[in-house]
C-alpha positions as CSV (number, residue, x, y, z in Angstrom):
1,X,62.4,-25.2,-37.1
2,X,63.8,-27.3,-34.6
3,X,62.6,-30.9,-34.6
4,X,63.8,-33.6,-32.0
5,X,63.4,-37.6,-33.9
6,X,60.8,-38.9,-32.0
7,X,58.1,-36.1,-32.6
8,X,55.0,-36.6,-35.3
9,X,53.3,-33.5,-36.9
10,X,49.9,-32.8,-38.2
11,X,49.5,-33.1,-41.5
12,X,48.3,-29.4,-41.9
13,X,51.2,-27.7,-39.3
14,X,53.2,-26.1,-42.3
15,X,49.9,-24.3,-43.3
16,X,49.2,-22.9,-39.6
17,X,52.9,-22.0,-39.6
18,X,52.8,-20.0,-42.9
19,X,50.2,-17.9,-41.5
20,X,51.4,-17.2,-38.5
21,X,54.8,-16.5,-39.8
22,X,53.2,-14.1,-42.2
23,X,50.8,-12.4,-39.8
24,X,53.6,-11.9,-36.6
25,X,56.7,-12.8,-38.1
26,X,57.9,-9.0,-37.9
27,X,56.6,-8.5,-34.4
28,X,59.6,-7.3,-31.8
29,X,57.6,-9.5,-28.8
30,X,57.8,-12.6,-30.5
31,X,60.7,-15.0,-30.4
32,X,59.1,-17.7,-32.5
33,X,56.6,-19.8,-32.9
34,X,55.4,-23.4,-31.5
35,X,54.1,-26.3,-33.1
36,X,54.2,-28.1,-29.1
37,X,50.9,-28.0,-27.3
38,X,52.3,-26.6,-24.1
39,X,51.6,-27.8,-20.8
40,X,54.4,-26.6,-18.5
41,X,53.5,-23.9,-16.2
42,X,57.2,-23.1,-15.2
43,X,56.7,-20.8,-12.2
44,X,57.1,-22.9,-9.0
45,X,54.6,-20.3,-7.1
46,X,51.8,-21.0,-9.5
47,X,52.4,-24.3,-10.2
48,X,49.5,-26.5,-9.3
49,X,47.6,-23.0,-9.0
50,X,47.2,-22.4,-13.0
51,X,47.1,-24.0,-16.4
52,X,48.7,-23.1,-19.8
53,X,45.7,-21.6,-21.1
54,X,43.3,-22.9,-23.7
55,X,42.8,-19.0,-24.7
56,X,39.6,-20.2,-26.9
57,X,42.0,-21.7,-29.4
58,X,43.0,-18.8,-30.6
59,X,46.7,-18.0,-31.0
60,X,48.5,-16.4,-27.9
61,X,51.9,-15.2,-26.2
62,X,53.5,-17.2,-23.5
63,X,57.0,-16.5,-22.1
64,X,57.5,-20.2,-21.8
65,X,59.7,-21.6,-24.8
66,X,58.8,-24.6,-26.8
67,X,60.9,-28.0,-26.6
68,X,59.8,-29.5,-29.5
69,X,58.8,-28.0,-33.0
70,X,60.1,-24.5,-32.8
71,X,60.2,-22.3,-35.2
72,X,62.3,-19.7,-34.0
73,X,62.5,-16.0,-35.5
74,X,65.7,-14.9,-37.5
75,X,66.6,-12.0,-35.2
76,X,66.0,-13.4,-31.9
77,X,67.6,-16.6,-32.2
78,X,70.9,-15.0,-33.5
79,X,71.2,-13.2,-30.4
80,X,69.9,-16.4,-28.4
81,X,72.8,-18.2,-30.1
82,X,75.9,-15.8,-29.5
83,X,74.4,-15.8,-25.9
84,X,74.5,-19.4,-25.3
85,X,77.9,-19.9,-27.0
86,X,79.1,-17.5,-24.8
87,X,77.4,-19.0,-21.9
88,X,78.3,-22.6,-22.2
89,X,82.1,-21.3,-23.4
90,X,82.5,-19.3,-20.1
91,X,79.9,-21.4,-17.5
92,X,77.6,-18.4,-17.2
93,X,75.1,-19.3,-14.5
94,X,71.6,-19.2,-16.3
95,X,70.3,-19.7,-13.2
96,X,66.7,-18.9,-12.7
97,X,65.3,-19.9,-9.4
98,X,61.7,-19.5,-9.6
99,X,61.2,-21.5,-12.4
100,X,61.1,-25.5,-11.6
101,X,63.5,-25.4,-15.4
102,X,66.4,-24.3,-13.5
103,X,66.7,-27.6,-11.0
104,X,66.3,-30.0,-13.9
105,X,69.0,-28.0,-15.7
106,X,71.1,-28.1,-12.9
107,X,71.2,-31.9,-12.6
108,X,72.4,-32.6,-16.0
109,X,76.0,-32.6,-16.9
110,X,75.6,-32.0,-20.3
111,X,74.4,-28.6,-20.2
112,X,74.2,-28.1,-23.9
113,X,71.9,-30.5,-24.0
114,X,69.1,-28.8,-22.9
115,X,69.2,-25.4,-24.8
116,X,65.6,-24.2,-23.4
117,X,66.7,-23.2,-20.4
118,X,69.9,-21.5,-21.6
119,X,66.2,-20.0,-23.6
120,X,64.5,-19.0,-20.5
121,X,67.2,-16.9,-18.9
122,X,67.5,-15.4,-22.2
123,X,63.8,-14.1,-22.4
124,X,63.9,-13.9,-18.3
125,X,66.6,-11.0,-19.5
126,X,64.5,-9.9,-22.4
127,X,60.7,-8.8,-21.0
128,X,59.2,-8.6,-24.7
129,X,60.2,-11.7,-25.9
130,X,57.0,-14.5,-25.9
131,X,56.5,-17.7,-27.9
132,X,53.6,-18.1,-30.0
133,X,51.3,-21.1,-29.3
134,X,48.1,-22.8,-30.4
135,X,45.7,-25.2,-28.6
136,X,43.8,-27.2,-31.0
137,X,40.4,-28.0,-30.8
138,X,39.7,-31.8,-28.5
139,X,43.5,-31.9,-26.7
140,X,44.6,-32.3,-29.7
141,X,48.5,-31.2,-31.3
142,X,50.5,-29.5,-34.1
143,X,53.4,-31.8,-32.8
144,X,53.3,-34.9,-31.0
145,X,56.0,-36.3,-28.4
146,X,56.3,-39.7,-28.5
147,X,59.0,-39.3,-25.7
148,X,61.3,-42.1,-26.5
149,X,64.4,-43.6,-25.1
150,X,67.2,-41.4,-25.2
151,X,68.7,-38.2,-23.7
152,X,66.0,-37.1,-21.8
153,X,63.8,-39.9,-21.5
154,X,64.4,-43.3,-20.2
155,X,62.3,-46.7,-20.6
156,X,59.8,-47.4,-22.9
157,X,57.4,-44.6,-24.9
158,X,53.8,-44.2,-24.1
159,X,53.1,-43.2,-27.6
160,X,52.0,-39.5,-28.3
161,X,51.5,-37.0,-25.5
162,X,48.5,-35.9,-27.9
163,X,46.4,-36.8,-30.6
164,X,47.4,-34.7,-33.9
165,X,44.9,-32.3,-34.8
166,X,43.0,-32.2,-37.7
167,X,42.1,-29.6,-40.0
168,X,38.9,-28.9,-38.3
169,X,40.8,-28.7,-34.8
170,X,42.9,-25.7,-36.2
171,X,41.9,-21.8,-35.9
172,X,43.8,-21.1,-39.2
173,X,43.2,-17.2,-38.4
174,X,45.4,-14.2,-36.9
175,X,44.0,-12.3,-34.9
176,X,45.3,-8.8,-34.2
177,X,44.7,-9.0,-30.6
178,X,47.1,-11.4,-28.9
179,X,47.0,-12.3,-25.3
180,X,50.3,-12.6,-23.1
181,X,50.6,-15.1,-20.5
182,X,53.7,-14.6,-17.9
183,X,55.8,-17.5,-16.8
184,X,53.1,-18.3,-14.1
185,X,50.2,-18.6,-16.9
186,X,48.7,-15.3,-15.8
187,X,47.3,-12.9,-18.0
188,X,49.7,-10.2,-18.7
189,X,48.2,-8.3,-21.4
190,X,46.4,-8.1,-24.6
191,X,48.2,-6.3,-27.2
192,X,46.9,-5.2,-30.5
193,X,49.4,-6.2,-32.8
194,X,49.8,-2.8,-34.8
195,X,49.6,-0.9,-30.7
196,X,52.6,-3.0,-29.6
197,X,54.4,-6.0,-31.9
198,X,55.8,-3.1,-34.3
199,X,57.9,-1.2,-31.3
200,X,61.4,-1.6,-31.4
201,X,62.5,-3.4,-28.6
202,X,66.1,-3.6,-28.4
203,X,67.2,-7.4,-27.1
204,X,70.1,-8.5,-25.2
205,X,72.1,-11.0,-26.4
206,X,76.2,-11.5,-25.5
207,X,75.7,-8.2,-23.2
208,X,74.6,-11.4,-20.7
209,X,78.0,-13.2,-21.4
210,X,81.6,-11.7,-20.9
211,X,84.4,-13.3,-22.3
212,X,87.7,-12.4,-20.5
């Protein structure tokens, strides 16, 4: 699970993430799981038009990947990580114009320093691949952001971006039904997860990165 220092957990996000790891950690559409309560809609032609959706608390599928507390899965992030060495070793454009990700990456000169969007073009170039979120109960978290000085974020730290959530904010449940949300927040589907998370999916991984 990837952790960045300034970033406070709930006291009962190890539980949630045992469950969900058990209940959809074999599933081919899901590239891992977030602790993050997300509120980036990235598309830049529904931007201001939707919201990452509440989805009645219950768990769902977003193609938007998670910045803090993510917990990717084994086989995705091996081919993620072959990818973006390739990528960074070769300046492979990752380039992905109609999400507002690509501008901010493209202002940075460290580029390894913000691995989500060498992410994004990855699952831009692999259609199946969602992340799994949660929103608690009372805007509440599985991870807060305290956002303090430092790569990405200058001056002082408002505290957290969200209250943690307590036990009683938490749907601790799997449902077999999971919605999936597109990069604009609209509903894409809602997938049984027998009907579609057990179909072989093939993902592409340093097929998106020559080295000559």
């Amino acid at each position: 699970i990837i952790f960045e220092d300034d970033v406070e957990v709930s006291p009962h996000w190890y539980t949630w993430l045992q469950i969900m790891y058990g209940a959809y950690g074999n599933r081919s559409d899901v590239a891992g799981i977030a602790l993050q309560r997300q509120w980036l809609v990235p598309s830049l032609e529904r931007r201001g038009v939707n919201k990452v959706p509440m989805n009645r608390h219950r768990p769902f599928l977003y193609k938007m990947v998670a910045s803090i507390g993510f917990a990717p899965l084994a086989g995705p992030w091996k081919q993620f990580v072959e990818f973006a060495n390739c990528a960074i070793e070769t300046n492979t454009s990752v380039a992905t114009p109609s999400l507002i990700t690509s501008g901010w990456y493209e202002k940075i000169k460290n580029k390894a320093s913000m691995w989500t969007q060498l992410f994004i073009y990855f699952c831009t170039h692999n259609d199946h691949l969602y992340t799994l979120y949660l929103t608690p109960k009372k805007q509440r978290t599985l991870a807060a952001h305290w956002k303090e000085r430092g790569e990405h974020h200058s001056g002082k730290s408002k505290g957290r971006d969200f209250r943690l959530a307590r036990e009683e904010d938490i749907l601790f449940e799997a449902p077999a039904v999971l919605n999936r949300f597109d990069w604009g927040a609209d509903l894409v589907s809602a997938e049984g997860a027998a009907a579609h998370g057990n179909v072989d999916h093939p993902t592409e991984g340093l097929s998106l990165c020559r080295r000559t």
